[in-house]
ZASE-828459 format. One record per residue (C-alpha): residue number from 0; x, y, z; chain; residue in three letters. Coordinates in steps of 0.25 Angstrom, whole numbers, plus 5000, padded with zeros to 4 digits. Example, Ala and Ser with C-alpha at 12.3 -4.5 7.8 and 13.67 -1.06 7.14 Angstrom:
residues 2
0,5049,4982,5031,A,ala
1,5055,4996,5029,A,ser
//
This chain:
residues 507
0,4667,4885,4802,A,unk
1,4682,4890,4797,A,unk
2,4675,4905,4796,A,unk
3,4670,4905,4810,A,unk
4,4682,4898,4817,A,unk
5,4691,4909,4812,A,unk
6,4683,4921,4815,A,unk
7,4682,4915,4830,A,unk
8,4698,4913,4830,A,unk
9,4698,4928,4825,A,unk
10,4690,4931,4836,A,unk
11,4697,4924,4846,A,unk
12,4709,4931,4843,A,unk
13,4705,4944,4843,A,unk
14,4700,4942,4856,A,unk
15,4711,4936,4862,A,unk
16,4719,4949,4854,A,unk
17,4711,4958,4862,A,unk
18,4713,4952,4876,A,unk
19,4728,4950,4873,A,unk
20,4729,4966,4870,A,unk
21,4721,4969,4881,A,unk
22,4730,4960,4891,A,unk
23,4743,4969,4885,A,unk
24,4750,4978,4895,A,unk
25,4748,4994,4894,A,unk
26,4759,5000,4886,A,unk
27,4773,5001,4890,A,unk
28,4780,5014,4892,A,unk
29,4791,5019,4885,A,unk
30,4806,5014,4888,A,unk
31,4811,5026,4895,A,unk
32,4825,5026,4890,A,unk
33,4838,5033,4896,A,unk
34,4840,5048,4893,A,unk
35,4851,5056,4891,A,unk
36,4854,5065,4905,A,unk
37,4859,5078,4900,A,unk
38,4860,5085,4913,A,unk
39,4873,5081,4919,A,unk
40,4883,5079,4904,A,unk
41,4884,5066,4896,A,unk
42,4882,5053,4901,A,unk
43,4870,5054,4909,A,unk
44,4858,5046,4908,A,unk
45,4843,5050,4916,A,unk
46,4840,5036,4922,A,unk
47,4828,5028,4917,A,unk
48,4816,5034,4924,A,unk
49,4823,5045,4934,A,unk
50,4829,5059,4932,A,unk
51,4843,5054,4938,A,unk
52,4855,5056,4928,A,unk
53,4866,5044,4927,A,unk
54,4879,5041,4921,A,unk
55,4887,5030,4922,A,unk
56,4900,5030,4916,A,unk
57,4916,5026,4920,A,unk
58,4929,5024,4915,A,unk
59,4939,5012,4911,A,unk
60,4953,5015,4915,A,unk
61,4964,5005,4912,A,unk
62,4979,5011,4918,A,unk
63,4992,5006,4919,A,unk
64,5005,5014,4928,A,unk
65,5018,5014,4927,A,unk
66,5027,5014,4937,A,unk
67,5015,5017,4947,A,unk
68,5001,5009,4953,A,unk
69,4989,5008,4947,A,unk
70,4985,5023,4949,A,unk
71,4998,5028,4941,A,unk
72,5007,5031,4957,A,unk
73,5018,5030,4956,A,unk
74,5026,5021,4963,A,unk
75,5030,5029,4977,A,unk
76,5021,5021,4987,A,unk
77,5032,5011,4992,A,unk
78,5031,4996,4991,A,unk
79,5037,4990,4980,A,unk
80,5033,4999,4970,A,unk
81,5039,5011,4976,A,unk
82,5052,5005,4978,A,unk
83,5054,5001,4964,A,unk
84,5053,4986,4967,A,unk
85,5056,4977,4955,A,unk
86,5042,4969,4960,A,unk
87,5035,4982,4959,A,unk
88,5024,4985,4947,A,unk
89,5029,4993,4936,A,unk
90,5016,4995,4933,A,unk
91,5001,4993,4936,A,unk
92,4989,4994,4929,A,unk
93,4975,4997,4932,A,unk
94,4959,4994,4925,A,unk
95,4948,5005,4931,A,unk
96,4933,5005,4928,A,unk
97,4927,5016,4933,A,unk
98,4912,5018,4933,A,unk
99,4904,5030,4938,A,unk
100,4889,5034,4941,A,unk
101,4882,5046,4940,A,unk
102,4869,5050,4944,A,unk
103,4862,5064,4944,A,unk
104,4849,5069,4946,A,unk
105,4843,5083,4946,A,unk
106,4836,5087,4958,A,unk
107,4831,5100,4965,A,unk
108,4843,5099,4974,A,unk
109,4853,5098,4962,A,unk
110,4860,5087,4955,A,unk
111,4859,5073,4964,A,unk
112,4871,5066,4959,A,unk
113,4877,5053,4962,A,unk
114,4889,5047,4959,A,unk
115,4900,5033,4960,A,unk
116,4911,5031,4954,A,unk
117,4918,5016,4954,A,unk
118,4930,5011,4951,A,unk
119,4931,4996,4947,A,unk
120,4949,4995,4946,A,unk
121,4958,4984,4944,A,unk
122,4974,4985,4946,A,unk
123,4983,4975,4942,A,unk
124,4993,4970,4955,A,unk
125,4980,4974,4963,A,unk
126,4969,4964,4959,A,unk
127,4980,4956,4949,A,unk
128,4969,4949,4941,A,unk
129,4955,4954,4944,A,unk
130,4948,4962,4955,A,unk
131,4950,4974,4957,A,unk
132,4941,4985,4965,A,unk
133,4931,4992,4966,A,unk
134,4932,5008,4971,A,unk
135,4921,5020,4972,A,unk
136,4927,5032,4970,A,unk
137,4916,5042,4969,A,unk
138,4901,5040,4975,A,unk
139,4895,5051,4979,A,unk
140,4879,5061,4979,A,unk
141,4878,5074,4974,A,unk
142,4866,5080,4980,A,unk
143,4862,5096,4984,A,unk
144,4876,5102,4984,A,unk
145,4881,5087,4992,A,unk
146,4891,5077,4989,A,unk
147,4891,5064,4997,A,unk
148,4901,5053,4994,A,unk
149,4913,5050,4988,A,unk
150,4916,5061,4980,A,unk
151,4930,5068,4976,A,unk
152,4934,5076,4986,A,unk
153,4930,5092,4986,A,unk
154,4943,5096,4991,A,unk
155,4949,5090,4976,A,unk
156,4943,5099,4964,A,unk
157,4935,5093,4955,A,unk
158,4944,5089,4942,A,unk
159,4952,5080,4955,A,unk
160,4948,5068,4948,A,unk
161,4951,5074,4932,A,unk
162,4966,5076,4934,A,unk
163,4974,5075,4923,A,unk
164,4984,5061,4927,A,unk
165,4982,5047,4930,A,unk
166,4991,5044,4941,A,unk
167,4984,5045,4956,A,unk
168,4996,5048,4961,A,unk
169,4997,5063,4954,A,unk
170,4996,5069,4967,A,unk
171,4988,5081,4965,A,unk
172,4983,5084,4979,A,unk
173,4970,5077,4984,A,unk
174,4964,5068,4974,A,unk
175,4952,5060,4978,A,unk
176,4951,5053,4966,A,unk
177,4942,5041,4973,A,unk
178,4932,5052,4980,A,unk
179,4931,5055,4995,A,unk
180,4919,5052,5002,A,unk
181,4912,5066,5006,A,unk
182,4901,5075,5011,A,unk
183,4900,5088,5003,A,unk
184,4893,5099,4999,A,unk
185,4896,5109,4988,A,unk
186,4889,5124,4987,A,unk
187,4887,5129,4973,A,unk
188,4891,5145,4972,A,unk
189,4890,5147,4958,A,unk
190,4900,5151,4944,A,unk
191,4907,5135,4948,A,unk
192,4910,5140,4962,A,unk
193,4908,5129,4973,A,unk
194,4910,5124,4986,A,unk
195,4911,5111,4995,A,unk
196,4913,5108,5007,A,unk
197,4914,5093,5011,A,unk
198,4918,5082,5020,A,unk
199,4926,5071,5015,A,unk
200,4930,5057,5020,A,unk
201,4947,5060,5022,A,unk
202,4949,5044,5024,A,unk
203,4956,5039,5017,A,unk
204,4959,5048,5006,A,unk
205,4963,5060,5013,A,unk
206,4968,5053,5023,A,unk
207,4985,5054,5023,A,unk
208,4985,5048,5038,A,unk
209,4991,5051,5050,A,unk
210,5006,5045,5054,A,unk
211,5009,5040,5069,A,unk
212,5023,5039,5067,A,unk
213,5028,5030,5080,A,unk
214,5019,5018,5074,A,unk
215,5027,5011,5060,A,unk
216,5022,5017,5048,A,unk
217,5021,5011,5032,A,unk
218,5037,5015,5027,A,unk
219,5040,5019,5014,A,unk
220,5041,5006,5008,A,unk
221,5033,4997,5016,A,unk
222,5023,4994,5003,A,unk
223,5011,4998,5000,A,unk
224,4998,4998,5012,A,unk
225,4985,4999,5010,A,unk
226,4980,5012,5006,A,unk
227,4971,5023,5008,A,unk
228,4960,5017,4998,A,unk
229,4958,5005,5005,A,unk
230,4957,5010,5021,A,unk
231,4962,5023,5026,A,unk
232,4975,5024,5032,A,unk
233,4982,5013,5030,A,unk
234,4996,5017,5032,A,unk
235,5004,5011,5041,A,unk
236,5004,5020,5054,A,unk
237,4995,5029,5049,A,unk
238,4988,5033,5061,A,unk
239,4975,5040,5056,A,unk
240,4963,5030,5058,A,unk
241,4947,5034,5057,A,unk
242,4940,5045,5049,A,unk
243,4937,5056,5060,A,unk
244,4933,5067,5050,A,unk
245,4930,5070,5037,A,unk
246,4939,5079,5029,A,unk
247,4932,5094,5027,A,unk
248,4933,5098,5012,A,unk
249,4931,5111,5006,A,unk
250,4931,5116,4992,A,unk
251,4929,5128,4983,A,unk
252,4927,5126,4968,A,unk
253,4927,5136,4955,A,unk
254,4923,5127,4944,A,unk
255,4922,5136,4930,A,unk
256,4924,5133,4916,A,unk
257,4939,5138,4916,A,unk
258,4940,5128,4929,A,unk
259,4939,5124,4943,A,unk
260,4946,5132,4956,A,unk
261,4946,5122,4967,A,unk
262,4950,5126,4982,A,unk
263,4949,5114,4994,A,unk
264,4951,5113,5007,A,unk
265,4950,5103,5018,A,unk
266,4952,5098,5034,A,unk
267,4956,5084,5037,A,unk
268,4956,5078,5050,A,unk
269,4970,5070,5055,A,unk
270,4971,5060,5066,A,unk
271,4980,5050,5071,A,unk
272,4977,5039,5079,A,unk
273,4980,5034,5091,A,unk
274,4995,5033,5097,A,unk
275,4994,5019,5097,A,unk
276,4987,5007,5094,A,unk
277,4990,4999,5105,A,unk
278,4986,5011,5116,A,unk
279,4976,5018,5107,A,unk
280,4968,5026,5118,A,unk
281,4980,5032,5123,A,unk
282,4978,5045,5112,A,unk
283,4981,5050,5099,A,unk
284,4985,5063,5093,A,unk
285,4975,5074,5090,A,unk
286,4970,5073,5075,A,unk
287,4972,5086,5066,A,unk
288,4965,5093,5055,A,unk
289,4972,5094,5042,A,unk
290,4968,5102,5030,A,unk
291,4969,5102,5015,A,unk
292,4967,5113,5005,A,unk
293,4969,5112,4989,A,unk
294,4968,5123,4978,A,unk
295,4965,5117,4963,A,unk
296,4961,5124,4949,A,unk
297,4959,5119,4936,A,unk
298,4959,5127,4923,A,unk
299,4952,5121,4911,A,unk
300,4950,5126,4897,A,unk
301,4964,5129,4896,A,unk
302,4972,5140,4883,A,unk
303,4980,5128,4880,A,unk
304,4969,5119,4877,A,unk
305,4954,5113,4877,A,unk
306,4952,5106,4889,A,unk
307,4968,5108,4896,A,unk
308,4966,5109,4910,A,unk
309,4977,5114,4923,A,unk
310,4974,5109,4937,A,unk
311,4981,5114,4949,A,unk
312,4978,5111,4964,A,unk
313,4986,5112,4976,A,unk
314,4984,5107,4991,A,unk
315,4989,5109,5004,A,unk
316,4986,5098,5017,A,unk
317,4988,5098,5030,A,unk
318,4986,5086,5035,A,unk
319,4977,5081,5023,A,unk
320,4990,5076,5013,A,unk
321,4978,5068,5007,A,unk
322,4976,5081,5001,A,unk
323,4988,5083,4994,A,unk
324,4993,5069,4992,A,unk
325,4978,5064,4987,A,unk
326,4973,5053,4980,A,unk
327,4975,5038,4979,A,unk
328,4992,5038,4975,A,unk
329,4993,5032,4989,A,unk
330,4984,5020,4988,A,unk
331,4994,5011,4990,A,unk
332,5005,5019,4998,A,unk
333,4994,5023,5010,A,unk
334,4999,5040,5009,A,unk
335,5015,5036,5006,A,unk
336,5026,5037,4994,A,unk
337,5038,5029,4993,A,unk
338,5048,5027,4984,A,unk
339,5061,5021,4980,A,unk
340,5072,5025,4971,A,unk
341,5086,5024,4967,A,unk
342,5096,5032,4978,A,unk
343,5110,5029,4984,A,unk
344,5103,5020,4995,A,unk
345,5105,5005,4994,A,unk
346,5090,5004,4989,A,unk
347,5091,5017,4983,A,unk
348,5081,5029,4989,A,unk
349,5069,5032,4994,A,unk
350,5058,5043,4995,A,unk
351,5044,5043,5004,A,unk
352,5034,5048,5011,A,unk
353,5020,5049,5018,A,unk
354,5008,5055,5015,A,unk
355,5002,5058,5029,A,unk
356,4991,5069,5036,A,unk
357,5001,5069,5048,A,unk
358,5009,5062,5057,A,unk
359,5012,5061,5073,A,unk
360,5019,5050,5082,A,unk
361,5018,5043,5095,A,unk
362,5014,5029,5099,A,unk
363,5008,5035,5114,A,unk
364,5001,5050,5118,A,unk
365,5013,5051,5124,A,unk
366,5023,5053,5113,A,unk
367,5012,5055,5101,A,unk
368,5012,5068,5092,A,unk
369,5001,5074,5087,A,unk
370,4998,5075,5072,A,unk
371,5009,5082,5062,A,unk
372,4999,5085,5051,A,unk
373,5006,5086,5037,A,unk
374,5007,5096,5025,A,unk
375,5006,5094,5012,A,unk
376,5004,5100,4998,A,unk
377,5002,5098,4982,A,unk
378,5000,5107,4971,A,unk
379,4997,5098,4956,A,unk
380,4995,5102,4944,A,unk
381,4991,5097,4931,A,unk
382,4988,5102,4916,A,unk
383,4982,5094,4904,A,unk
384,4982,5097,4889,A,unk
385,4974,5093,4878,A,unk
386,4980,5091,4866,A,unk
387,4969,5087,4859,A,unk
388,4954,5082,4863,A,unk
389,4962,5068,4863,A,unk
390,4976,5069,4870,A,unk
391,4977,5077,4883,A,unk
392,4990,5079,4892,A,unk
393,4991,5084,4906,A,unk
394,5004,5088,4915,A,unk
395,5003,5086,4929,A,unk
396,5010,5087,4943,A,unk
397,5011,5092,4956,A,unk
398,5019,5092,4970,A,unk
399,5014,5086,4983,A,unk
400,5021,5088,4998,A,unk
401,5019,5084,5010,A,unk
402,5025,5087,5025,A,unk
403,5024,5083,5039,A,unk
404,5032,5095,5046,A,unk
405,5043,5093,5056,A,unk
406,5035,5085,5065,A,unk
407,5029,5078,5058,A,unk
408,5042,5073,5050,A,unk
409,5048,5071,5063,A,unk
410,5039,5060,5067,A,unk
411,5040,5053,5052,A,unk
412,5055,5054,5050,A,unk
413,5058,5048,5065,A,unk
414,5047,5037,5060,A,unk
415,5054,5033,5049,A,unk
416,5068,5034,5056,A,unk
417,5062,5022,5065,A,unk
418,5063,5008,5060,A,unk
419,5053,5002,5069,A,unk
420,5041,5011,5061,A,unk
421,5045,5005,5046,A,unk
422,5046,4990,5045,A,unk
423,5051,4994,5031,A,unk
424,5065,5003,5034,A,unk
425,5070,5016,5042,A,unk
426,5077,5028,5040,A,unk
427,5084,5023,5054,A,unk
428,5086,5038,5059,A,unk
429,5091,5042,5044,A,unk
430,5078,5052,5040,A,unk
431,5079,5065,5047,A,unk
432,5072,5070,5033,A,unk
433,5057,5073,5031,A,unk
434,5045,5065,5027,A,unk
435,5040,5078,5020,A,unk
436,5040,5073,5003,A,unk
437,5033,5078,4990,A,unk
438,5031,5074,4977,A,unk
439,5031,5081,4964,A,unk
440,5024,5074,4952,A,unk
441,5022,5078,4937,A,unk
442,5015,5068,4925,A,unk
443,5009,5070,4914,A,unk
444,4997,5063,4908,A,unk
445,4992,5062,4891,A,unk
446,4978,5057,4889,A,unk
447,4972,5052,4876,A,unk
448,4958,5052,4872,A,unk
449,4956,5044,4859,A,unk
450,4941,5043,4861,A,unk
451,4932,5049,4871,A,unk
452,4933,5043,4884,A,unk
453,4946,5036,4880,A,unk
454,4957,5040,4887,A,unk
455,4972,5034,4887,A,unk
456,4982,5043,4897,A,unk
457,4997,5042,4901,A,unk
458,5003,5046,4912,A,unk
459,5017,5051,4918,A,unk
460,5021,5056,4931,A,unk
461,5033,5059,4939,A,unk
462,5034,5060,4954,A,unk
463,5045,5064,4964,A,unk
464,5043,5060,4978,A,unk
465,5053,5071,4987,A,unk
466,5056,5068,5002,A,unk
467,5063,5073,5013,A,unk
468,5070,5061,5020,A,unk
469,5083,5057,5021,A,unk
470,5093,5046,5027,A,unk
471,5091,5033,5024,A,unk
472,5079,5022,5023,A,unk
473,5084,5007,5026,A,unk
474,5074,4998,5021,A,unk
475,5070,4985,5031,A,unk
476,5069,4971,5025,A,unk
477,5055,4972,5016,A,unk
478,5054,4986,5017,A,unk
479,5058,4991,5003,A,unk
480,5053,4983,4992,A,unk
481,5067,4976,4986,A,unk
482,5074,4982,4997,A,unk
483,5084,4972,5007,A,unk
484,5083,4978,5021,A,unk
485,5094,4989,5022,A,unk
486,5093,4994,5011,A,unk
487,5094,5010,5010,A,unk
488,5087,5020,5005,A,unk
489,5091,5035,5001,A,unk
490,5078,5045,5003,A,unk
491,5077,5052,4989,A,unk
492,5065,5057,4981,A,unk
493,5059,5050,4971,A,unk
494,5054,5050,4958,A,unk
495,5043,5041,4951,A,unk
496,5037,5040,4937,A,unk
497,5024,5033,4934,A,unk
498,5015,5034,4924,A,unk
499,5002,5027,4919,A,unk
500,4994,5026,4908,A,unk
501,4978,5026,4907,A,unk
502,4966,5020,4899,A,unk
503,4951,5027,4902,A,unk
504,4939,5023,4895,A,unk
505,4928,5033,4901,A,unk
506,4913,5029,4899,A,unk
//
């Protein structure tokens, strides 16, 4: 009985064995696993199941500068800071994390390439605790010879956003360090030579603004406004208003192993707006063309050592400053520099000016102008050394100008010689100078790379801002930061030092 109850719980087993392994579900397949994209340089993964390549990568940057804000400007911007107020910040630091995606697949039409770069940023004094923002810099398709998006500009060449400094308020000619929005297309001719030809949103970063003179407008030390990187134009009496047209850019490139040669030009449309607001259909003046055109060359593997480097460029504008006077130094000032020093006035002396595509006057058709369009240049320079594959040391500087010619000075130095325009002071018929100024810089910047991707830089630079008015500013009540109503102020060039120093983790 034992025997036979055993072999039939052996057999019952077996059996339900058998049905189990038949109930089992086919075989899976292998765990496809990330590979290595070898096609585009390191980093790069094929994605799971596609030929598309990826890498994802960023930076940590932590900064601090002296004597500046938080992109290492100095303080020439007015407001508190540029009058050397005792409540002003001596310093200010920044956190940045930026994070970047690249995509690249190979196709019969060439290379489809995407791209985005973010920017997640805090700034003590901006969001105080926590916060902070949120910016895209770069987002943009490569397709067929095409770029569409948010892509540095082609009239900048291409080591734009590799220059040797810290400071965003080096003023090397244009500098789109955040990208422009654009439709372009690049023709291939072979041995590195190339050629673009694109269209580019001018709004708001190549946008200096148009100034109707008759109507009040920001003065040197009315404080800081809203700038360009929030909403265009948001001067005080700046009269340009709308996006008509796109900018035209050109370019035509040499890229070789010894360098790059980089010529740019462009067109940039100029308007005002109407006279006046309060009878707007009654006209305005006739909008303008202005123009842009940079030269640029960079030598590499230099006789002095592995991996030096010398960068020139230099631009002229007509009615484009954005071209000369480029990138984000004048986020805070919206397109003007102002600064105090020490002087025989009562408040000691003053230097300013205004960064403008052109200006006109006239409250009525009557009386209006029509657009004095400005003119203004830069040549920048810059030169960095390698001591060793760790410590690296670059020299740089350059000189920036811009004009108005003797009409349009006319219309800004009557402007400021009428108090009713600035609530913050008046020249009261003193200036019979020129608004036309310049400004020379120099600095220098020594980086240390312990370990790869590691990278701690300091930074010191020196500018001079030189103007061309005279007589004497008599500050209103509130109008200069710690200034009493009366108070007078000698016009005089100025200097400024600032320096900063960086931490850079790249990944």
């Amino acid at each position: 009985m034992v025997q036979s109850l055993m072999l039939g719980t052996a057999a019952g087993l077996v059996a339900l064995t058998g049905a189990q392994a038949a109930d089992l579900p086919v075989k899976a397949k292998a765990v496809e696993y990330v590979k290595v994209c070898s096609l585009y340089g390191a980093g790069f993964y094929y994605i799971p199941g596609t030929d598309t390549c990826l890498r994802i990568g960023g930076a940590l940057r932590l900064a601090v500068a002296f004597n500046g804000n938080m992109y290492d400007t100095p303080y020439w911007q007015g407001g508190a800071a540029g009058a050397n107020a005792y409540n002003r910040n001596y310093y200010a630091t920044r956190e940045r994390l930026n994070l970047f995606v690249d995509t690249r697949t190979a196709t019969e039409w060439g290379v489809l390439r995407t791209y985005a770069n973010l920017q997640f940023d805090f700034s003590q004094g901006r969001e105080n605790i926590a916060g902070g923002y949120t910016e895209v810099d770069f987002a943009f398709i490569q397709f067929a010879g095409f770029t569409l998006g948010k892509a540095v500009s082609q009239f900048d060449p291409q080591w734009a956003l590799a220059k040797p400094n810290i400071s965003s308020a080096f003023l090397s000619g244009s500098n789109n360090a955040t990208g422009i929005p654009q439709l372009a297309y690049t023709w291939q001719f072979g041995n590195g030579v190339s050629g673009t030809l694109s269209l580019e949103d001018g709004v708001p970063y190549r946008t200096a603004g148009v100034l109707n003179t008759s109507a009040a407008f920001i003065a040197p030390f009315q404080g800081a406004t809203t700038g360009y990187g929030t909403s265009a134009n948001t001067f005080l009496g700046n009269a340009q208003l709308g996006a008509h047209v796109p900018d035209i850019v050109g370019n035509l490139r040499v890229d070789q192993a010894w360098g790059t040669l980089h010529f740019a030009a462009a067109a940039h449309e100029v308007h005002g707006t109407y006279y006046t607001a309060a009878n707007s259909d009654t006209g305005h003046p006739g909008s303008a063309w202005g123009w842009a055109a940079s030269g640029a060359l960079e030598l590499k593997n230099l006789p002095t050592g592995v991996g030096d480097s010398f960068q020139i460029q230099g631009t002229y504008a007509h009615g484009a400053a954005k071209y000369v006077f480029g990138g984000t130094f004048d986020s805070a000032g919206a397109g003007r520099f102002a600064k105090l020093g020490s002087g025989t006035g009562t408040g000691g002396s003053m230097a300013f000016g205004y960064i403008l595509d052109g200006v006109y006057g006239g409250l009525t058709p009557a009386t209006g102008t029509g657009i004095e369009l400005s003119d203004a240049w830069d040549v920048s320079a810059s030169f960095e050394h390698y001591w060793n594959p760790a410590w690296r040391t670059s020299v740089f500087g350059g000189y920036s100008a811009i004009k108005y010619g003797s009409a349009g000075n006319a219309l800004l130095v009557a402007a400021s010689n009428t108090p009713a325009l600035w609530a913050t002071g008046t020249f009261g018929g003193t200036n019979t100078g020129s608004f036309d100024f310049s400004i020379a810089q120099i600095g220098t910047r020594t980086a240390w790379t312990p370990v790869k991707n590691l990278t701690l830089a300091a930074e010191v630079m020196w500018s001079r801002l030189h103007q061309n008015q005279n007589g004497t500013f008599v500050a209103a009540a509130g109008g200069v930061s710690g200034a009493a109503a009366g108070t007078t102020f000698q016009m005089k060039d100025q200097n400024i030092w600032n320096g900063g120093i960086q931490i850079q983790r790249s990944f």
